[in-house]
C-alpha positions as CSV (number, residue, x, y, z in Angstrom):
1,X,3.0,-39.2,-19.1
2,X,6.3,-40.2,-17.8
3,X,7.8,-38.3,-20.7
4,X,5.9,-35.3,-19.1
5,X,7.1,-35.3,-16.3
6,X,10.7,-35.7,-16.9
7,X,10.3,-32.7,-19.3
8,X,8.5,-30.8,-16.6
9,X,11.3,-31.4,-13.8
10,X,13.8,-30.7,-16.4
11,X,12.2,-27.0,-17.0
12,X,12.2,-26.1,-13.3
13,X,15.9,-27.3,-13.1
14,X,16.0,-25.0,-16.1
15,X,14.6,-22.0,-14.1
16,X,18.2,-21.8,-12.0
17,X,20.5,-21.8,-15.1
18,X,22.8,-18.8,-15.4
19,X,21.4,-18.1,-19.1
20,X,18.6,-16.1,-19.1
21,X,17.1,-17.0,-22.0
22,X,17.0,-21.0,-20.7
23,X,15.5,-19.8,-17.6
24,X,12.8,-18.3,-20.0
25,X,12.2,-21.1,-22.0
26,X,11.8,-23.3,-18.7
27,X,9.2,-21.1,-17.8
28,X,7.4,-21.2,-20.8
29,X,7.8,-24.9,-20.1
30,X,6.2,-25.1,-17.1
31,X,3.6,-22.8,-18.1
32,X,2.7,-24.8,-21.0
33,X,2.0,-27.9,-19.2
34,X,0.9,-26.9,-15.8
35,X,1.5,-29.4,-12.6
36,X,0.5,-28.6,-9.3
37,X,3.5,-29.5,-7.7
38,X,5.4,-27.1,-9.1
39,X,3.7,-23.6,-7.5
40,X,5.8,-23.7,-5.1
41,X,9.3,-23.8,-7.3
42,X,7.5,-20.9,-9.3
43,X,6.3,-18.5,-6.5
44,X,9.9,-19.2,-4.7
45,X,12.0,-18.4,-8.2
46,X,9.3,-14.6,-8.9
47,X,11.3,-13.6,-5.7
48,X,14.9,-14.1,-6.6
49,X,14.9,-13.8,-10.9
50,X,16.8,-10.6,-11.9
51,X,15.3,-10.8,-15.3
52,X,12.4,-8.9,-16.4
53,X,10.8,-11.2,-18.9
54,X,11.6,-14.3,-17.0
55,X,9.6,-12.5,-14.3
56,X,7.2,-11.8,-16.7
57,X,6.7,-15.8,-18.1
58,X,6.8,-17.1,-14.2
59,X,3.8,-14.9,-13.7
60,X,2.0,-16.5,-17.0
61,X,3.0,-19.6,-15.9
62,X,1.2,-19.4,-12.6
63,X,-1.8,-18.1,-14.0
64,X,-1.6,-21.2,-15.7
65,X,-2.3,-23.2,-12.7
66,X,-5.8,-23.2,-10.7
67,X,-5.9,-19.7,-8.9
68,X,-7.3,-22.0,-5.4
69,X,-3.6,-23.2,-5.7
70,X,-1.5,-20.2,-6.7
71,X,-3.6,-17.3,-4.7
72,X,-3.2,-18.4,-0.8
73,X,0.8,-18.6,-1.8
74,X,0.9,-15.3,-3.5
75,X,-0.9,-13.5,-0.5
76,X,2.1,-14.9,1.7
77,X,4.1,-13.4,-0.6
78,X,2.9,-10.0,-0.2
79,X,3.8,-9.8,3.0
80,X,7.5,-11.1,2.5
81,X,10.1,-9.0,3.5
82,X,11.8,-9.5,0.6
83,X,10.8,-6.4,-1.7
84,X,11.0,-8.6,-5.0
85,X,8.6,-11.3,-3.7
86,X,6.5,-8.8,-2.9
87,X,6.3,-7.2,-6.0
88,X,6.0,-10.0,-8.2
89,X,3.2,-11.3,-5.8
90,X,1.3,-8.2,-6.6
91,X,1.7,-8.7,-10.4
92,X,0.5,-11.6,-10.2
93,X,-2.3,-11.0,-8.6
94,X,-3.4,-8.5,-11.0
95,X,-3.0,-10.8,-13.5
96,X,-4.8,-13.2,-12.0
97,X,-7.9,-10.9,-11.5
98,X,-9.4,-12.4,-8.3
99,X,-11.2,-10.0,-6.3
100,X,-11.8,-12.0,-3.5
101,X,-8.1,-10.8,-2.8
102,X,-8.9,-6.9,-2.7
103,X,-8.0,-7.7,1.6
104,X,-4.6,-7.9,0.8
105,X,-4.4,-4.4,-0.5
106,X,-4.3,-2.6,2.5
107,X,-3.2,1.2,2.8
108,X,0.4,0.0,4.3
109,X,1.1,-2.0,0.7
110,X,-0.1,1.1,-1.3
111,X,2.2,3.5,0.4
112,X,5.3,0.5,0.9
113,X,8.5,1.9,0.9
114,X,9.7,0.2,-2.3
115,X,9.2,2.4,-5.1
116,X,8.7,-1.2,-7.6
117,X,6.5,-2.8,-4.6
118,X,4.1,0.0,-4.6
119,X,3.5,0.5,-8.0
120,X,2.8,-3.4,-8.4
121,X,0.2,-2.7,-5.4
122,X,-1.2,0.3,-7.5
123,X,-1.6,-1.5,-10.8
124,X,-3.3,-4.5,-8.3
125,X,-5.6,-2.2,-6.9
126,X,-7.4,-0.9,-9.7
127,X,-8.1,-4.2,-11.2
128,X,-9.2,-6.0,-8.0
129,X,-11.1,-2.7,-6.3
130,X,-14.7,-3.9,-5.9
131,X,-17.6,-1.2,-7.1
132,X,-17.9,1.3,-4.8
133,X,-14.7,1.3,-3.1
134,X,-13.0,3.6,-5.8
135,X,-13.3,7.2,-3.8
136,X,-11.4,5.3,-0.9
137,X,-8.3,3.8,-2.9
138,X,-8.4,7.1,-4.6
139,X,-8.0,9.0,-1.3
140,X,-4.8,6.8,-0.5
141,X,-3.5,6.9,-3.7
142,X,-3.5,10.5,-4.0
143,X,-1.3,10.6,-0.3
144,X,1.6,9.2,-3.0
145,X,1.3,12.2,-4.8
146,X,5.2,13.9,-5.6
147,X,6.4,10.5,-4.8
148,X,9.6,9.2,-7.1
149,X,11.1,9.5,-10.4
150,X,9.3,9.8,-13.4
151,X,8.2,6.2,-13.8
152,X,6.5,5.8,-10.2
153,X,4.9,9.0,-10.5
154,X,3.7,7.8,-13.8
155,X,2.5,4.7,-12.7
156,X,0.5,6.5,-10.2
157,X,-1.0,8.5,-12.7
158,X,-2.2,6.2,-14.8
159,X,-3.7,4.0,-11.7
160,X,-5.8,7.4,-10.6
161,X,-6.7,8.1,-13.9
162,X,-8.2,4.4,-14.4
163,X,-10.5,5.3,-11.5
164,X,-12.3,7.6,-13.3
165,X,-14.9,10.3,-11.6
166,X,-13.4,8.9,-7.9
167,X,-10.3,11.0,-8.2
168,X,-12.1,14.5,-9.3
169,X,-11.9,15.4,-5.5
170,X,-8.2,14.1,-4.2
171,X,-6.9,16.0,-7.7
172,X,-8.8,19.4,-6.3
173,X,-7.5,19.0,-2.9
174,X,-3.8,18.2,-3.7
175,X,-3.6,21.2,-6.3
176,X,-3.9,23.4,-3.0
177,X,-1.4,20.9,-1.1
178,X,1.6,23.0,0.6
179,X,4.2,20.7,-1.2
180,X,4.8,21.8,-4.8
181,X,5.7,18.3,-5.7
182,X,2.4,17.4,-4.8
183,X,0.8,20.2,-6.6
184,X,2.8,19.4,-9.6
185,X,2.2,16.0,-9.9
186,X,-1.8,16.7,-9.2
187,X,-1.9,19.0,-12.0
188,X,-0.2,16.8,-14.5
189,X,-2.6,13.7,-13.6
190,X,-5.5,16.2,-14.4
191,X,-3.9,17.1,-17.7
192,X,-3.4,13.7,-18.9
193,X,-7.1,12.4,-17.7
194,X,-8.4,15.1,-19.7
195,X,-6.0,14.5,-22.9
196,X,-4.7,10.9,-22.4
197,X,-3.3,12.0,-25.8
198,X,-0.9,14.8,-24.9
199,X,1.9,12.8,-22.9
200,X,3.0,12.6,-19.8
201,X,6.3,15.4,-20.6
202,X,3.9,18.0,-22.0
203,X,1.9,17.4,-18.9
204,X,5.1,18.1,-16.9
205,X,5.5,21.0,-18.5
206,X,1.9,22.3,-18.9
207,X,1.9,22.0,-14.8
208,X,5.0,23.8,-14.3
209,X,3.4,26.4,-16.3
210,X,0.2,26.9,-14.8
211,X,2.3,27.3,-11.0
212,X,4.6,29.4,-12.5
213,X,1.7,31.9,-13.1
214,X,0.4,31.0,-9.6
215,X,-2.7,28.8,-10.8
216,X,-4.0,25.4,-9.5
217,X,-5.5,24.5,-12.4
218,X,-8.9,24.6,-11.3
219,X,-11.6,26.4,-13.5
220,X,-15.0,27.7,-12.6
């Protein structure tokens, strides 16, 4: 057990290393034998690591820990200023599955400022929406319509189109929306929950089509 340990506090001194690739392994470390005591290092280091998949292998490693310990900490998080701790919270979260913390996804942290923060909150939301609620996050999501680059406004494609029926309406009403971004962006979510199969470019230009001719889209 003392072994343990001294491998354990050896992988969260890993986690500050200037290599990446030790401050994955460390993760993996931590991960693979979970201790209590070390949420806190793990939640603190989602917030500051610039790397992707280190990102990625703290989140694993804090699913590997009991969710009564990692959850209350990760809902702090979400309401950090810093836009990284934020995000990562959110991730987690997802990955984590608990719906006991849909609260925490309230309209302000599906429309946050931070392009990476919102989407996290967006991928959250459709896996911790409770039955029922769908038409409502549906409604909010589709205000973030024309929002971003490509990749948000993918993201926020794909987390309508996983809502199914619920986003039949805000799709209709946003193809009329004065702001052709808006318009645009409705008409290429339709296309690809229709055809999940076409791509998210031939949507692009399938929409940009259909407005040039001065459609919505709408049939019937």
């Amino acid at each position: 057990m003392q072994e343990q340990d001294t491998d354990t506090v050896r992988a969260l001194q890993g986690l500050e290393k200037d290599d990446s690739s030790v401050r994955l392994r460390a993760a993996l470390a931590v991960g693979t034998f979970p201790d209590p005591r070390f949420v806190g290092k793990l939640i603190e280091r989602c917030a500051v690591e610039p790397d992707f998949h280190v990102r990625d292998m703290l989140t694993w490693a804090l699913t590997r820990h009991p969710s009564s310990l990692t959850v209350p900490r990760l809902l702090d998080e979400v309401r950090s200023e810093r836009a990284q701790a934020r995000s990562q919270a959110l991730h987690t979260l997802s990955k984590i599955g608990d719906r006991g913390t849909w609260p925490a996804i309230t309209r302000a942290v599906l429309t946050d400022a931070d392009d990476e923060v919102a989407r996290s909150a967006w991928r959250a939301a459709v896996v911790l929406v409770p039955e029922g609620e769908e038409p409502g996050l549906a409604a909010v999501l589709a205000t973030q319509l024309g929002r971003g680059g490509r990749e948000t406004r993918l993201s926020l494609s794909r987390a309508l189109i996983a809502l199914g029926e619920a986003i039949t309406p805000v799709l209709r009403a946003a193809m009329t929306d004065p702001d052709p971004g808006v318009r645009r962006h409705a008409l290429v979510t339709e296309r690809l929950a229709r055809d999940p199969d076409a791509g998210y470019e031939f949507a692009v230009e399938e929409a940009k089509r259909i407005m040039a001719l001065g459609g919505s889209g709408q049939e019937g």
